[in-house]
C-alpha positions as CSV (number, residue, x, y, z in Angstrom):
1,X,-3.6,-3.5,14.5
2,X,-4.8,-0.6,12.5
3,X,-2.5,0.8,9.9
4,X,-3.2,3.4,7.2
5,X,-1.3,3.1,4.4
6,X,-0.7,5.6,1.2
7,X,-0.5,3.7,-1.8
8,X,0.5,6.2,-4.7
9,X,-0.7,9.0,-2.4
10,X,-3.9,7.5,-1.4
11,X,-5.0,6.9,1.9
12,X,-6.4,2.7,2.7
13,X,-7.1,1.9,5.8
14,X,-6.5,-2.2,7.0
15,X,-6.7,-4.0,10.1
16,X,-4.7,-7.1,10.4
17,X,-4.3,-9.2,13.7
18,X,-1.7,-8.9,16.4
19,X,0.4,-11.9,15.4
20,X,0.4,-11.5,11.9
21,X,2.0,-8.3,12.7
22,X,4.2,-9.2,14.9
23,X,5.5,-12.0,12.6
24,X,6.1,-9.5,9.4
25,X,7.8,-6.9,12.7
26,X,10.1,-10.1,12.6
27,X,10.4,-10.4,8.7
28,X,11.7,-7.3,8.5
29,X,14.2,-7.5,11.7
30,X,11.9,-4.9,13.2
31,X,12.6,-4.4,17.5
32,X,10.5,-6.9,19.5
33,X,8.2,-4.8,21.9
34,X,8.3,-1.3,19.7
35,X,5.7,0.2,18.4
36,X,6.2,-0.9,14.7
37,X,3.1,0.2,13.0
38,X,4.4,3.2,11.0
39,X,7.3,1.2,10.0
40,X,4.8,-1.9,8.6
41,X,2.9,1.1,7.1
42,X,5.1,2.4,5.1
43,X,6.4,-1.0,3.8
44,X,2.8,-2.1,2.8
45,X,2.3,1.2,1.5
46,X,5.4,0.7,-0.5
47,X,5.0,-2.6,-1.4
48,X,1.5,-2.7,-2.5
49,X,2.0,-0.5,-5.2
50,X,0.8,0.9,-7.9
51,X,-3.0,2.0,-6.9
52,X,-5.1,-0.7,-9.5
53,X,-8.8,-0.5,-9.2
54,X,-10.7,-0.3,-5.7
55,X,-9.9,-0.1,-2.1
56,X,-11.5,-4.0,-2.1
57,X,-9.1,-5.1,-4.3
58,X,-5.9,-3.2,-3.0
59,X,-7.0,-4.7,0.6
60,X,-7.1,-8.1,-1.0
61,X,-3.8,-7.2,-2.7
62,X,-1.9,-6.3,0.6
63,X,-3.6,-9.6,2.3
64,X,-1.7,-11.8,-0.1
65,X,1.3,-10.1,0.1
66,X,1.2,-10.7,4.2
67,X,0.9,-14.2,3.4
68,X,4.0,-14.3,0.8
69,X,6.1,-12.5,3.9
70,X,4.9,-14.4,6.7
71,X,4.1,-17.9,5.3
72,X,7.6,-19.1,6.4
73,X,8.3,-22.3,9.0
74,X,11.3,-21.0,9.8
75,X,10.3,-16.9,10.4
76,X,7.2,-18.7,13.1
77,X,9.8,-20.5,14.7
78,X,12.1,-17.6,15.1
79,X,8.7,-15.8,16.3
80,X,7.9,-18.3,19.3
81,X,11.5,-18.4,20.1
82,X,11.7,-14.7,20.7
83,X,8.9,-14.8,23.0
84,X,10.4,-17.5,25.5
C-alpha cells in the first residue's frame, strides 16, 4: 500500500506491505474490508512527528514505529481470527 503522509506539512511518500497494514487497520480498531489508507496516513503523519533530518531517516523513523504498533502476539491473532 502506498500512503503519503505530511509530517509538519511535508509531503513523504512510503510503501508498506498489505498485511502490515492490515494489522495496524486492526491496531487502531479500523473496519475490516474499508479502504483505510487515509486514516493510517494521517496517523503516521501524526505520529511520526516532528520533521528531523531527511526523508531516509523519517522513512526509517515511521518503519520502527510500524513495528512498535504491530509487534503484538495478541493483535496477529486477533488478525487471523478476523479473516476466518
Amino acid at each position: 500500500m502506498k500512503l503519503e503522509l505530511f509530517i509538519d506539512s511535508r509531503p513523504l511518500d512510503i510503501e508498506i506491505d498489505d498485511v502490515v497494514a492490515a494489522l495496524l487497520a486492526v491496531r487502531l480498531d479500523l473496519p475490516a474490508g474499508a479502504d483505510n489508507q487515509d486514516a493510517l496516513a494521517r496517523y503516521l503523519s501524526e505520529k511520526g512527528a516532528p520533521w528531523t533530518l531527511d526523508e531516509e531517516h523519517m522513512r526509517r523513523r515511521i518503519l520502527r514505529r510500524l513495528i512498535l504498533d504491530i509487534a503484538d502476539p495478541a493483535l496477529v491473532i486477533r488478525h487471523l481470527m478476523a479473516e476466518e
